[in-house]
C-alpha positions in Angstrom: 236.7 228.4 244.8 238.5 224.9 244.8 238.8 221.8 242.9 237.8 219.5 245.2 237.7 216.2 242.5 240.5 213.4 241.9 238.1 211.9 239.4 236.2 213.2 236.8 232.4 213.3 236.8 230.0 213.1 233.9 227.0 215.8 233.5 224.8 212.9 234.7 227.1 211.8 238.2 227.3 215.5 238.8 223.4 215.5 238.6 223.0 213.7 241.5 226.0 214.1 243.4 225.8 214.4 246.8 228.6 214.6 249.1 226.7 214.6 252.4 227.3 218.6 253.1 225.3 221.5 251.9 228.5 222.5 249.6 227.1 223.7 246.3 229.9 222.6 243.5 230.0 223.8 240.2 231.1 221.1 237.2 234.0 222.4 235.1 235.0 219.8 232.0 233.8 217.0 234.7 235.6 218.1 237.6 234.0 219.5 241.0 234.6 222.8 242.1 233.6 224.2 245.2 231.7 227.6 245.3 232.4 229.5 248.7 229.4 230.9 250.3 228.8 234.7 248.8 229.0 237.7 251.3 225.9 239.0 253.0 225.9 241.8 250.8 225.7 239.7 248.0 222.8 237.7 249.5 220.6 240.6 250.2 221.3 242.0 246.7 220.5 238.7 245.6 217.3 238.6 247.8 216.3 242.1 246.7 216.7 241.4 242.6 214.3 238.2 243.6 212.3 240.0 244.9 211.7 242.7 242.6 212.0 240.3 239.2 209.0 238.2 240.6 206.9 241.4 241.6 207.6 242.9 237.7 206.7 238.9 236.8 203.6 238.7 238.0 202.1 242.4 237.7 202.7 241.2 233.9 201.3 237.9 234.2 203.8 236.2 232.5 204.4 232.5 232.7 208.1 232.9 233.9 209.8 231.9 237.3 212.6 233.6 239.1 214.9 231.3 240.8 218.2 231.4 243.0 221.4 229.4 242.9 220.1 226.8 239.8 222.3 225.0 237.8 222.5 225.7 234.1 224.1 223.7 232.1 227.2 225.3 229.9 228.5 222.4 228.8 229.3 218.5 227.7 230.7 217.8 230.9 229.7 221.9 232.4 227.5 222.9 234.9 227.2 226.5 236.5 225.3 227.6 239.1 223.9 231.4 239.1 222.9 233.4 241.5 219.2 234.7 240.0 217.7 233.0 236.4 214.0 233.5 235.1 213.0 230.5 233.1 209.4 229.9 231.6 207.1 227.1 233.4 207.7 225.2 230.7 211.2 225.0 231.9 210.6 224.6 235.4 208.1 221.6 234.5 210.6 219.3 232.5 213.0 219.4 235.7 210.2 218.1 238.0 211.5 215.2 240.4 215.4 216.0 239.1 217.9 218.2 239.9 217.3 221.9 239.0 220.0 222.1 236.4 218.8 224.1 233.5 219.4 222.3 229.6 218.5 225.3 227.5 219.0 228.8 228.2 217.8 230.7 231.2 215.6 233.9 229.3 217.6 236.2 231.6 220.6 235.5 234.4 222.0 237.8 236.9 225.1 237.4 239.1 226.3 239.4 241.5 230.2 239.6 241.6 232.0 238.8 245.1 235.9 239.2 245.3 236.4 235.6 244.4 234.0 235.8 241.5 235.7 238.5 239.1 236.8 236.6 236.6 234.1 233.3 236.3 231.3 236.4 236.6 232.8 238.6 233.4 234.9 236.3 231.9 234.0 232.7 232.3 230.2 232.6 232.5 229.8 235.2 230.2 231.2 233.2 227.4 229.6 230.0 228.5 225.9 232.1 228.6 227.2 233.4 225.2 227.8 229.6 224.0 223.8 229.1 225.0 222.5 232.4 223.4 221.3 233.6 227.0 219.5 236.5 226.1 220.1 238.4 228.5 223.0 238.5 231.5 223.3 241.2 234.0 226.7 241.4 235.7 225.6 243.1 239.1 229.1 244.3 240.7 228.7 245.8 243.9 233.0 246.1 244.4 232.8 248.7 240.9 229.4 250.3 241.8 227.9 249.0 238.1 225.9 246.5 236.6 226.8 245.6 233.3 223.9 244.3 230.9 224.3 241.8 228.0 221.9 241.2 225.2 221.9 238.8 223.0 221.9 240.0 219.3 222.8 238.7 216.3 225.1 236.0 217.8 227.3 238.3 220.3 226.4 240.0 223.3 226.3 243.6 222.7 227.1 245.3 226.3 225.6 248.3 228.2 227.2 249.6 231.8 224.9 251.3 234.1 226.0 253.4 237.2 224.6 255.4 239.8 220.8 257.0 239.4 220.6 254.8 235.7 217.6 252.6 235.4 218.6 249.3 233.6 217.1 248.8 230.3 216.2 245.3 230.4 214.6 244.1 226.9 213.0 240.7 229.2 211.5 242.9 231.2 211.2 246.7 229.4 208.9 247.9 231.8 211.1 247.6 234.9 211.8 250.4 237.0 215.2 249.7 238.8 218.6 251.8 239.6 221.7 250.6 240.2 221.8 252.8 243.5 218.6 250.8 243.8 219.9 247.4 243.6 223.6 248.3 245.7 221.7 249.7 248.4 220.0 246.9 248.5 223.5 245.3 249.6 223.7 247.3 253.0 222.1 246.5 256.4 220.9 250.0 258.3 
């Protein structure tokens, strides 16, 4: 991750920044900051959670949207991207013709952790998704073997750590079947 700004940006600048390259930039108190490309495992695990979100999505008929690398907006002058969000249509709708930065809170957001994203994945965004009431935010952390789940209740996030053969208890989505050796096996290409 680097800084790559000399001046600052507003939340509306970074909106429709464009710098000529397909560099994906998060904004941090208006200043750039370059996200490296994940890993390949951290794509497919990406790909599989898609995957598997929008099948639980639409047996349930539910009016939500699963969508990868989105911006969500953390702050005055913040701006993160994630790896996975579900939003409702509704959502989706109001960002029609404009960047797809989020302004309210994602109703669940999943990032996968990569060596240079330890700390902005458990530290950083959590507080920031905390500061928007995200209700939910999986930490998915294929380096530990664990994905750690936080709900939103009562104004804190009240954590749960899953390993191995665990299914993850998701309150979005209670119904959903899915192991963590599920989702890290996911990472791996036989």
């Amino acid at each position: 991750m680097v800084n790559t700004a000399i001046q600052r940006l507003t939340f509306e600048e970074y909106l429709t920044y464009d710098d000529g390259t397909d560099s994906h930039y998060e904004l941090i108190e208006g200043s750039l900051v370059l996200m490296n490309p994940p890993t390949i495992e951290h794509f497919l695990i990406t790909k599989f959670l898609e995957q598997v979100l929008d099948a639980e999505i639409q047996r349930l008929s539910l009016p939500w949207l699963t969508f990868r690398e989105t911006g969500v907006r953390t702050g005055y002058n913040k701006s993160r991207l994630t790896d996975l969000c579900i939003v409702t249509k509704e959502q989706a709708k109001e960002l029609l013709g404009q960047s797809a930065v989020f302004q309210t809170a994602p109703l669940l957001t999943v990032e996968v952790v990569s060596p240079d994203s330890i700390a902005r994945d458990y530290r950083y965004k959590r507080s920031e998704y905390a500061a928007l009431a995200v209700p939910e935010y999986w930490i998915v952390d294929p380096l530990t073997a664990k994905v750690t789940l936080l709900r939103w209740e009562e104004g804190l996030y009240e954590e749960t750590v899953f390993v191995d053969q665990q299914s993850i208890a998701s309150p979005t989505l209670p119904n959903l079947t899915l192991t963590v050796a599920q989702i890290l096996a996911a990472g791996t290409v036989a």
